[in-house]
KOLBAVEX-96018 format. One record per residue (C-alpha): residue in three letters; x, y, z. Coordinates in steps of 0.5 Angstrom, whole numbers, padded with zeros to 4 digits, always signed. Layout:
BEGIN
ALAXYZ...
This chain:
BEGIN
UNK+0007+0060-0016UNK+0013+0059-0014UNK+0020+0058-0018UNK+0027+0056-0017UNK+0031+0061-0014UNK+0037+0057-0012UNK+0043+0059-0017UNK+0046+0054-0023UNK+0052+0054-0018UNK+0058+0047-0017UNK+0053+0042-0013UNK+0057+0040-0006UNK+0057+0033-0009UNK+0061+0035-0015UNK+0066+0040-0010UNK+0066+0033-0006UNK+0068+0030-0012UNK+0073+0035-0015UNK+0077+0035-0008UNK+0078+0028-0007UNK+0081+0027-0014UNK+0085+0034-0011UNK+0088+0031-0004UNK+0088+0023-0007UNK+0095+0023-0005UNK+0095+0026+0001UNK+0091+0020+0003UNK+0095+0015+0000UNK+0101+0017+0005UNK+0096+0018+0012UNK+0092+0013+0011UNK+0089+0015+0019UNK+0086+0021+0015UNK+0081+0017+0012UNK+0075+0019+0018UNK+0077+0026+0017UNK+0076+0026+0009UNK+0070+0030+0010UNK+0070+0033+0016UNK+0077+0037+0012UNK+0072+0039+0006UNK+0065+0040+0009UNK+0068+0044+0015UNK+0075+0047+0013UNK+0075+0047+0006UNK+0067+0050+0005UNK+0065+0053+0011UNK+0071+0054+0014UNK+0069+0052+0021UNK+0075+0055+0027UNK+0075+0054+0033UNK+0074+0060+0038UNK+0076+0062+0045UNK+0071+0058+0049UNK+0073+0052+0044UNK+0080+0053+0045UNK+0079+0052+0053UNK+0075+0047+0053UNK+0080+0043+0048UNK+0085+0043+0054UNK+0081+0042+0059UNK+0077+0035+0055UNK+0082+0030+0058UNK+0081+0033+0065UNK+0074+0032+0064UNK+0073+0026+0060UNK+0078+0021+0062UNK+0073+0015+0062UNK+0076+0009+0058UNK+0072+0003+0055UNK+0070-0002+0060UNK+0074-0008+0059UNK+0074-0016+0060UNK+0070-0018+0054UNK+0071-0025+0050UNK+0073-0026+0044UNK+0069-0026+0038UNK+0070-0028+0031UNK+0065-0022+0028UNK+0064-0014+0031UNK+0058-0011+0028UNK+0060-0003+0030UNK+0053+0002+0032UNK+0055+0009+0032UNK+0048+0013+0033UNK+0041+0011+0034UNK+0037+0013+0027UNK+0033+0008+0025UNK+0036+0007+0019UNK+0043+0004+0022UNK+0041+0001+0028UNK+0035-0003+0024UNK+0040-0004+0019UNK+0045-0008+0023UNK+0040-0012+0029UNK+0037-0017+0025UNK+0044-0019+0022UNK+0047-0019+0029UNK+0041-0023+0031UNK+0041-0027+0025UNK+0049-0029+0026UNK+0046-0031+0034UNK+0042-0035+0032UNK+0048-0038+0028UNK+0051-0040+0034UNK+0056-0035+0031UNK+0061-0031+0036UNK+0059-0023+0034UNK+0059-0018+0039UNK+0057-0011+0038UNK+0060-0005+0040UNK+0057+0002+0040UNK+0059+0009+0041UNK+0053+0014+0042UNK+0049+0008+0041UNK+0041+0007+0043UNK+0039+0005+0049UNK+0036-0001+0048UNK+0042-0005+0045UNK+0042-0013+0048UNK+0047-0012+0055UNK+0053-0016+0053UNK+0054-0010+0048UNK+0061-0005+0049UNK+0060+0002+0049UNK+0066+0006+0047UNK+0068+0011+0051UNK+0074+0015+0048UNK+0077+0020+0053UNK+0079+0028+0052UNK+0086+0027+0049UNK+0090+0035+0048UNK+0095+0033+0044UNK+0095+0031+0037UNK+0100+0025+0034UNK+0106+0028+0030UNK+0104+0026+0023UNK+0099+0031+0024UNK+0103+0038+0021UNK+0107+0034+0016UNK+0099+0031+0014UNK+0097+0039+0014UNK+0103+0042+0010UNK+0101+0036+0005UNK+0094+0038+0004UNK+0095+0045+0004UNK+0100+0043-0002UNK+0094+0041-0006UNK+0088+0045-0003UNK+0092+0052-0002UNK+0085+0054+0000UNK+0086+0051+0007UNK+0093+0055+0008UNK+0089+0059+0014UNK+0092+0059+0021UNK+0085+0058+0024UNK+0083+0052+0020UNK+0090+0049+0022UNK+0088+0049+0030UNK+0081+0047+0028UNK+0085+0041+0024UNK+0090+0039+0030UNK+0085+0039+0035UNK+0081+0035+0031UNK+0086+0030+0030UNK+0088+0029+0037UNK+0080+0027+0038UNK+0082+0023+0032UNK+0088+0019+0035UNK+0084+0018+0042UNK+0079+0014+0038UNK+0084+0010+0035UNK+0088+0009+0042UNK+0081+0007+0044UNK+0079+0002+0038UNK+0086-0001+0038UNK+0084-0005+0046UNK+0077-0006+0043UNK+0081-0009+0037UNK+0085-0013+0041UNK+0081-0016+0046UNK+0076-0019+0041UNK+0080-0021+0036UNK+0075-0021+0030UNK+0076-0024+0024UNK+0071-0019+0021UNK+0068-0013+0022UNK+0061-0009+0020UNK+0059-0003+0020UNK+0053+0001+0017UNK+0057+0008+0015UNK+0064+0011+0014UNK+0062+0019+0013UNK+0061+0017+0021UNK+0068+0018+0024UNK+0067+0011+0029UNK+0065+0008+0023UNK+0071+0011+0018UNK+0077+0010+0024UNK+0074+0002+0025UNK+0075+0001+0018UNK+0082+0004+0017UNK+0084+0000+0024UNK+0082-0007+0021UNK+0086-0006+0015UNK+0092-0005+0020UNK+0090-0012+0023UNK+0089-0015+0016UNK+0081-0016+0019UNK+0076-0016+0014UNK+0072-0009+0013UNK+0065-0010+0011UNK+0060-0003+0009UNK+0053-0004+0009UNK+0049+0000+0005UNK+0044+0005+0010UNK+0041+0010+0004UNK+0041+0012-0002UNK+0048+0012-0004UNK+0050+0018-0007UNK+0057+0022-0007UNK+0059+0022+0000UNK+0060+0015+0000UNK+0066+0015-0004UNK+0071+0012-0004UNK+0070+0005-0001UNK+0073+0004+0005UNK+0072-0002+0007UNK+0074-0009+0003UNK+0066-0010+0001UNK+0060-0005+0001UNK+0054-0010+0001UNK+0049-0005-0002UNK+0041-0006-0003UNK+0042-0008-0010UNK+0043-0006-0017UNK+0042+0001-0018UNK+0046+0002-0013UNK+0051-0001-0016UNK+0050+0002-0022UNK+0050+0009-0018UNK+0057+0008-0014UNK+0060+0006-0021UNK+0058+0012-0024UNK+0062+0015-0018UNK+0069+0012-0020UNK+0067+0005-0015UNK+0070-0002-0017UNK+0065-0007-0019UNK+0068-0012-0016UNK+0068-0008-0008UNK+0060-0008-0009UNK+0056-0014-0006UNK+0049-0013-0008UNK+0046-0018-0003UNK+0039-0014-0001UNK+0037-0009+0006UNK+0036-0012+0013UNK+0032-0006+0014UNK+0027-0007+0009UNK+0025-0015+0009UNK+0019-0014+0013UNK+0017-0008+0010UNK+0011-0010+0004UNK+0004-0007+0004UNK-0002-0010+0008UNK-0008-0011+0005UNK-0013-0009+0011UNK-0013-0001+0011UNK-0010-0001+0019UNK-0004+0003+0015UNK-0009+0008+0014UNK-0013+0008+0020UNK-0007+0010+0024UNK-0003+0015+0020UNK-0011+0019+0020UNK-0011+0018+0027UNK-0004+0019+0029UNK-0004+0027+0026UNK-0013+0028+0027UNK-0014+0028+0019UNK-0019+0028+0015UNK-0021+0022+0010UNK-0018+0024+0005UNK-0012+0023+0000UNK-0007+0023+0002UNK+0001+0025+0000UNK+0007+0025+0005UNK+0013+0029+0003UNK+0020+0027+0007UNK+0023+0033+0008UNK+0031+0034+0008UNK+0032+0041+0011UNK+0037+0037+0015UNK+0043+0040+0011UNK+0042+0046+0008UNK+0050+0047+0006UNK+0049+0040+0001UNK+0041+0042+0000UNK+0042+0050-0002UNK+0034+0052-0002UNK+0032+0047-0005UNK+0028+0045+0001UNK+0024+0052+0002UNK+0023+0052-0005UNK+0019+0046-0004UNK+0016+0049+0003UNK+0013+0054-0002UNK+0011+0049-0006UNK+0007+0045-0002UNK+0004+0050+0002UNK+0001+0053-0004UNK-0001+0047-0006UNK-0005+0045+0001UNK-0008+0053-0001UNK-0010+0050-0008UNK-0013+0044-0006UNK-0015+0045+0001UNK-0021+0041+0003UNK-0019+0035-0002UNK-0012+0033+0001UNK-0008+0032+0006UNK-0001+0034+0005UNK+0003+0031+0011UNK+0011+0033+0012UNK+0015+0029+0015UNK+0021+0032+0017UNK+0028+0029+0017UNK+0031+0026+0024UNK+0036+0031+0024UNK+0032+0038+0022UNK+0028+0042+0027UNK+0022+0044+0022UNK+0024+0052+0021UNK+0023+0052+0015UNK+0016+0050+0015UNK+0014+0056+0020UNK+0008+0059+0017UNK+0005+0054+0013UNK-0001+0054+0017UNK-0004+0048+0012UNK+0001+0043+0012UNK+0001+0038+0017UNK+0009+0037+0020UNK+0011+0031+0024UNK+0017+0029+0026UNK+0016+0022+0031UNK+0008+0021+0032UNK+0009+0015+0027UNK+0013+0010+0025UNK+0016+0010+0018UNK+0013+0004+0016UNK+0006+0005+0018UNK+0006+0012+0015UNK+0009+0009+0007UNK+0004+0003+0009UNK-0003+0009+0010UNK-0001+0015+0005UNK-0003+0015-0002UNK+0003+0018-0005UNK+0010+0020-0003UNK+0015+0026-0004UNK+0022+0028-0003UNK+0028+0031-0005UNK+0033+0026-0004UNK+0030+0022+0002UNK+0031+0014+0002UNK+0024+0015+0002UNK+0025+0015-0006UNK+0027+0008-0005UNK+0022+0006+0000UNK+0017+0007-0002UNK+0018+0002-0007UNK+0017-0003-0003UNK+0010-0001-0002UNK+0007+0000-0009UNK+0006+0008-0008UNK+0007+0013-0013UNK+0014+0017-0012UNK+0015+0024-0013UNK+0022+0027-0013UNK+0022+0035-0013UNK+0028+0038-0017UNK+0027+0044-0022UNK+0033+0046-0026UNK+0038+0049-0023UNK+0038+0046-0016UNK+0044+0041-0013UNK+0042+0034-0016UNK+0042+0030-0010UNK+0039+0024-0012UNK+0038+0020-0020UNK+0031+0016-0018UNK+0028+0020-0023UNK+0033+0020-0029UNK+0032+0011-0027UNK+0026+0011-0028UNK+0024+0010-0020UNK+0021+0016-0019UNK+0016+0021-0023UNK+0020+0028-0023UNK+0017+0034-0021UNK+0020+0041-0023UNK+0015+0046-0021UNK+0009+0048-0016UNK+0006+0048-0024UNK+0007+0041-0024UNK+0005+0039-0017UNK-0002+0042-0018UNK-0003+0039-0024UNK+0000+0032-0021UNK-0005+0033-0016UNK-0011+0034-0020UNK-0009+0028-0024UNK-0009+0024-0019UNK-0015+0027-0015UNK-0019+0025-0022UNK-0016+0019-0025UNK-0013+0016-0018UNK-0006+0014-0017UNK-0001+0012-0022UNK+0006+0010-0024UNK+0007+0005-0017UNK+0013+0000-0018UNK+0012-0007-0020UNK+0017-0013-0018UNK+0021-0012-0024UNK+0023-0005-0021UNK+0022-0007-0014UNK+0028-0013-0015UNK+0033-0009-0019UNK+0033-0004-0013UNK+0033-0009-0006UNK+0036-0016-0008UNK+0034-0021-0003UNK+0028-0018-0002UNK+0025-0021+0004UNK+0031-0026+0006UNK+0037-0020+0006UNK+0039-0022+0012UNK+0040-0028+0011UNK+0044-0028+0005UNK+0048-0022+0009UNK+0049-0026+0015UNK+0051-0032+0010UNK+0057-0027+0007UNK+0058-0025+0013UNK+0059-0033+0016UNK+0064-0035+0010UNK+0070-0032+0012UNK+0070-0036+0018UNK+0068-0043+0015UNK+0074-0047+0014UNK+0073-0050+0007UNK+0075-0045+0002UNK+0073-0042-0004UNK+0066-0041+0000UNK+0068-0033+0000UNK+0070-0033-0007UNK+0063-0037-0009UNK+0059-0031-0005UNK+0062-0026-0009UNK+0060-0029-0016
C-alpha cells in the first residue's frame, strides 16, 4: 500500500489567492494587465521563469519573422464568440451556441486565435505579429508590482516581463482592428486564464461592449476575479463555488452548458461495446480514472500517488477488473511509465462513449467529476490528507472521496460484491447543469437579449 507523501504545504490555489489580494491595486491602476495575471504569479512569482540567451534572440528577431496581420474585410457583426485553442472542452462549448444564434438569423461571427482546423469558413483567424518593443506603461506597471510583491524585484524576471508585455500590447493592436471592423454589441468567450480570452474581454470594456464568460470546467481558484460582465456558468454549485472564492452573485448567470445537452446515458450497451473494442478488454467491470498529470506545479504528487495507487489495485484485482487511465489532453503519460497492468488512453475514444461504457469513473479534479454525473455513474474523487484541495465534489456530495489505496481496494471489492452505487439522481444532476439538454438555447436567448430593441428583456434574463 502506498501512502500520501505530498507535504502539508500552501496549496497554489491559496498562493493564487494570497496574491490577488497582494497586487489587487496594481491592477486597478493597469487594467491592460489583466491577461498577465497569472502569467506574473505561475511563471515569475512561482517558478521564477527568465529568459535565456536563445530566448532573448528570438524576442528581437520575432517582428522580422512574424510580421503577418489578421486578414482583413469582414462585415459587421452584432455577436463575436472568440475560440482560442482546440480542446474539446471550448470548442464544444461555444459551436452549438454560434450555430444556435445562426440559426436566429442573428449576425455573429467567430474569430479564432490557434483555433481547430475545422471551424465554418467565414471565420477570422487572428494573426498577432512579432512585436520587440514594449508600451511604456510597462515599468512603472513593474515598479508597481514589485512594491506589493518584493519577491519579483529580480533583474531577470523583469526582461521575462517586459518582453511578454510587448507580445501582450501586439494582441491588443491586433484586437483593437478586429474591434473595429465587426463592431460588436456583444462578446463571448469560453476562458480569460487563456491570455486572448483575458485581452478581449479587457478590450470590450474599453469599448463599452458586453463582455460574457462561459463556463468550460470546474471552476476553481484561478477563475478569479471575473473579468467579464457575466459568467454563464453550468448552474448552482458552480455558483456557490466562485462565491466561496469572493465572486459577486449577481456576475453569475447559471443558464446550463452546451457542451453537455446531448450527453445522457444509452440504454442499448453500444457505450460498452465500444470502449471494450476500442482498448481490446476484457469483459469485465470497468473503471476510468482521468488523469491530471498536465500540471504538476498546481498538482504537486498528488497525481503519481494516484499512479501508485491504481497500479497496486490492478496488481490486487487483476483478473476481475479493468482500470483504464485516460490521460489529460495536455499530459504525455510519464507518470504511468511501468504500470504495466494499467490500460493508458489519450484519444482512442471519445469522451462521451468512454463515460457512456465504463462502470465508474475516478479523478483528481478533472471535469470528469461533473460529467460523469450526467450519465448516472459512481465518481470517485481521489484526495488523502495533506495533498493540494483542487476540487470541492466530495465535500458537496457529487463525489464519494477516496483517501488511500486501502480505501480504493476496499471501494473495489465492494463494488465487485454488491455492484455499483452512489450514482447521482436528477435532484443532483439539475443543481449542477441547469438547462439540462436545452442550454444552448437559453445561452443563445441571454445572448440575443441585448440586442433586441425593447428593454428590460436583459434585465428579465437575469432574474
Amino acid at each position: 500500500m502506498y501512502s500520501a507523501t505530498v507535504k502539508p504545504v500552501q496549496s497554489l490555489d491559496q498562493q493564487y489567492l494570497d496574491f490577488t489580494a497582494r497586487t489587487a491595486s496594481v491592477f486597478d491602476q493597469y487594467p491592460q494587465l489583466e491577461p498577465l495575471r497569472y502569467f506574473i504569479f505561475k511563471q515569475l512569482l512561482i517558478q521564477r521563469h527568465s529568459v535565456g540567451w536563445t530566448g532573448r534572440v528570438k524576442h528581437w528577431l520575432r517582428p522580422l519573422l512574424r510580421p503577418t496581420h489578421t486578414h482583413r474585410g469582414s462585415d459587421r457583426a452584432e455577436v463575436l464568440i472568440w475560440i482560442e485553442s482546440g480542446r474539446e472542452v471550448i470548442v464544444d462549448a461555444l459551436l452549438p451556441v454560434y450555430s444556435e444564434l445562426v440559426s436566429r438569423g442573428v449576425e455573429v461571427k467567430l474569430v479564432a486565435w490557434a483555433g481547430p482546423d475545422d471551424l465554418p469558413d467565414s471565420t477570422i483567424h487572428i494573426q498577432v505579429p512579432g512585436r520587440a518593443i514594449p508600451p511604456a506603461w510597462t515599468r512603472d506597471a513593474w515598479e508597481a508590482l514589485g512594491h506589493v510583491a518584493p519577491e519579483l524585484n529580480d533583474p531577470s524576471l523583469a526582461r521575462s516581463f517586459f518582453f511578454t508585455c510587448a507580445n501582450l500590447q501586439a494582441q491588443y493592436d491586433e484586437l483593437d482592428q478586429v474591434l473595429n471592423e465587426l463592431d460588436p454589441k456583444v462578446a463571448l468567450v469560453a476562458s480569460t486564464q487563456l491570455a486572448g480570452g483575458a485581452s478581449l474581454v479587457v478590450a470590450c470594456r474599453w469599448r463599452g461592449v458586453l463582455s460574457l464568460l462561459l463556463q468550460h470546467g470546474i471552476v476553481q481558484a484561478f477563475y478569479t476575479p471575473v473579468l467579464a460582465d457575466y459568467m454563464l456558468t453550468w448552474g448552482q454549485t458552480s455558483n456557490e463555488t466562485l462565491m466561496h472564492l469572493g465572486v459577486e452573485a449577481e456576475k453569475l448567470i447559471p443558464l446550463g452548458s452546451p457542451r453537455h445537452d446531448a450527453m445522457v446515458p444509452s440504454s442499448d450497451g453500444r457505450g460498452r461495446a465500444a470502449l471494450l473494442g476500442a482498448l481490446s478488454l476484457p469483459d469485465r467491470p470497468t473503471f476510468v480514472f482521468f488523469s491530471n498529470g498536465n500540471d504538476l506545479v498546481r498538482n504537486a504528487d498528488a497525481p503519481l500517488e494516484c499512479a501508485k495507487w491504481l497500479e497496486t489495485t490492478a496488481a490486487q484485482f487483476s483478473g476481475d477488473i479493468n482500470i483504464v487511465v485516460r490521460l489529460h489532453p495536455n499530459e504525455n503519460g510519464r507518470l504511468y511509465r511501468g504500470c504495466r497492468r494499467l490500460h493508458i488512453t489519450k484519444n482512442s475514444l471519445d469522451l462521451a462513449t468512454m463515460l457512456d461504457g465504463c462502470d465508474w469513473v475516478g479523478s483528481l479534479c478533472s471535469t470528469v467529476l461533473y460529467d460523469a454525473l450526467l450519465y448516472q455513474k459512481p465518481v470517485w474523487q481521489f484526495y488523502a490528507d495533506g495533498w493540494p484541495e483542487l476540487a470541492d465534489n466530495w465535500k458537496n456530495g457529487l463525489a464519494i472521496r477516496i483517501s488511500s489505496q486501502c480505501q480504493l481496494s476496499e471501494m473495489v471489492s465492494r463494488i465487485l460484491v454488491v455492484g455499483r452505487d452512489h450514482a447521482a439522481n436528477d435532484g443532483v444532476i439539475s443543481r449542477v447543469f441547469s438547462n439540462h439538454g436545452r442550454a444552448t438555447q437559453a445561452i443563445a436567448d441571454f445572448v440575443q437579449s441585448p440586442l433586441e430593441e425593447k428593454s428590460g428583456g436583459f434585465e428579465i434574463l437575469k432574474g
